[in-house]
C-alpha positions in Angstrom: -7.8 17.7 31.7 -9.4 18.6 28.6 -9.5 16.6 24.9 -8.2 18.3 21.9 -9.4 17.1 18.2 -6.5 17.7 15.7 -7.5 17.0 12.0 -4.4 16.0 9.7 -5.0 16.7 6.1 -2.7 14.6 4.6 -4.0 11.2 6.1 -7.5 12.5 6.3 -7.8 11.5 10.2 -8.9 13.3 13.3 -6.8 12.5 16.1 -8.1 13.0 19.9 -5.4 14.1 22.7 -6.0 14.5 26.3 -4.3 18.0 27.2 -3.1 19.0 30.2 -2.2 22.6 31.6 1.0 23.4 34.0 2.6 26.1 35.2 6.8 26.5 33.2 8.4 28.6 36.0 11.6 28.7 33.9 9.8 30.3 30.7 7.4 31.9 32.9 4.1 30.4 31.0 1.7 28.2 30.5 2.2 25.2 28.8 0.3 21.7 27.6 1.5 18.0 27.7 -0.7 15.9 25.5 -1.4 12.6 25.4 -2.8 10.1 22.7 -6.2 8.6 23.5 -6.9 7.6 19.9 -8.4 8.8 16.6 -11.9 9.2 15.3 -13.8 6.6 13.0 -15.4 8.2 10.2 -18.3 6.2 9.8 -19.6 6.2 13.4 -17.7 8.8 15.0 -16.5 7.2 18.1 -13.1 7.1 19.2 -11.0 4.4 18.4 -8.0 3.5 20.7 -4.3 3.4 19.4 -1.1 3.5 19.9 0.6 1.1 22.9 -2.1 2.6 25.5 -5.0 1.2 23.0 -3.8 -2.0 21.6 -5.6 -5.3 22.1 -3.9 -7.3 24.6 -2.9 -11.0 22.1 -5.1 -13.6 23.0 -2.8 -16.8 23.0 -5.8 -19.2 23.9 -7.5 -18.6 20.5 -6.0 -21.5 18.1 -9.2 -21.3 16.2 -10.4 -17.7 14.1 -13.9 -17.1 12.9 -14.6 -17.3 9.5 -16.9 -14.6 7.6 -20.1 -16.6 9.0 -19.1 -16.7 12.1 -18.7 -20.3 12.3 -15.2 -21.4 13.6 -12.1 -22.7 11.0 -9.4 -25.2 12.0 -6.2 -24.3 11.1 -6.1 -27.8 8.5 -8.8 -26.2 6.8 -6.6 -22.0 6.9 -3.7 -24.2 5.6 -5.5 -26.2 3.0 -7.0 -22.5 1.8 -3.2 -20.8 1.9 -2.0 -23.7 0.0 -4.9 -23.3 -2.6 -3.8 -19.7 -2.8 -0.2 -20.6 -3.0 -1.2 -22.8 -6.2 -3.7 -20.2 -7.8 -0.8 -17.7 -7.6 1.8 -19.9 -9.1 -0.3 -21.0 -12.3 -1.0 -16.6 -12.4 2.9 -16.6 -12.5 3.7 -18.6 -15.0 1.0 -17.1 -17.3 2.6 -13.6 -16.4 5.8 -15.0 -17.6 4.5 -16.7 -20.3 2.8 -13.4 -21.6 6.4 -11.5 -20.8 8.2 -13.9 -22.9 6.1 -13.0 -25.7 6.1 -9.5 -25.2 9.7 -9.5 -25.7 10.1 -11.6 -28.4 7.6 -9.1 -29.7 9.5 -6.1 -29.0 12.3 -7.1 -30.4 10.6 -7.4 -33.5 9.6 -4.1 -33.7 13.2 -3.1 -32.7 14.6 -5.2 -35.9 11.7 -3.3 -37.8 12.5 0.2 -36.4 16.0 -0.1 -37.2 16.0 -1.1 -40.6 13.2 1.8 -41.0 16.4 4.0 -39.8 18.6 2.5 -42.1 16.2 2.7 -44.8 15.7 6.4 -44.3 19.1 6.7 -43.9 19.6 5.9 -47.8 16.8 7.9 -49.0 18.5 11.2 -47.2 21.8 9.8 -49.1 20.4 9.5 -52.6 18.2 12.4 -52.2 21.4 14.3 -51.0 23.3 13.0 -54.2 20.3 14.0 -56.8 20.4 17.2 -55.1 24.0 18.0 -55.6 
């Protein structure tokens, strides 16, 4: 069994295969049967597992995740964060729609303005017409 590197431009990763060889007696030739292993990361170069073979098993037994300093968080404290961020995100909201209110009322200012510019220059091309004539 051999490993074959395949490079796919359009997600800019390098997946690894293992290949295998056989024998087609139908077709009368050699073919290959690959297999995922996983794809390389960039920044150290080492192989990193994916697909179903390469997933993490879930850990059920961990009620507690680290935090950035390592240190571990209770979930009261992940709650009391996600309901901080639920609050943040709601007074954002009504600023955005604050802001969107005004920006209509706005535009439709200029839409009052544009049209009586039309009508306006509607007239001119009416008496300028008539002078003409």
């Amino acid at each position: 069994m051999a490993q074959v590197r395949q490079y796919h431009k359009d997600t800019d990763t390098t997946y690894v295969y293992e290949s295998e060889s056989y024998w087609d007696t139908e077709k009368k030739q050699s073919r290959s049967r690959r297999r995922l292993i996983g794809k390389i990361d960039p920044a150290t170069g080492e192989i990193v597992p994916c697909g179903k073979r390469g997933r993490k098993p879930k850990d059920p037994d961990k009620a507690v995740a680290p935090s950035a300093q390592g240190t571990p968080v209770s979930p009261a404290d992940r709650y009391s964060a996600a309901m901080q961020q639920i609050r943040d995100m709601r007074t954002e909201i009504g600023r955005k729609d604050e802001e969107i209110s005004s920006l209509r009322k706005e535009n439709k200012k200029l839409r009052n303005v544009i049209s009586r510019m039309d009508e306006l220059s509607e007239q001119m091309s009416d008496m300028c017409a008539g002078v003409l004539k």
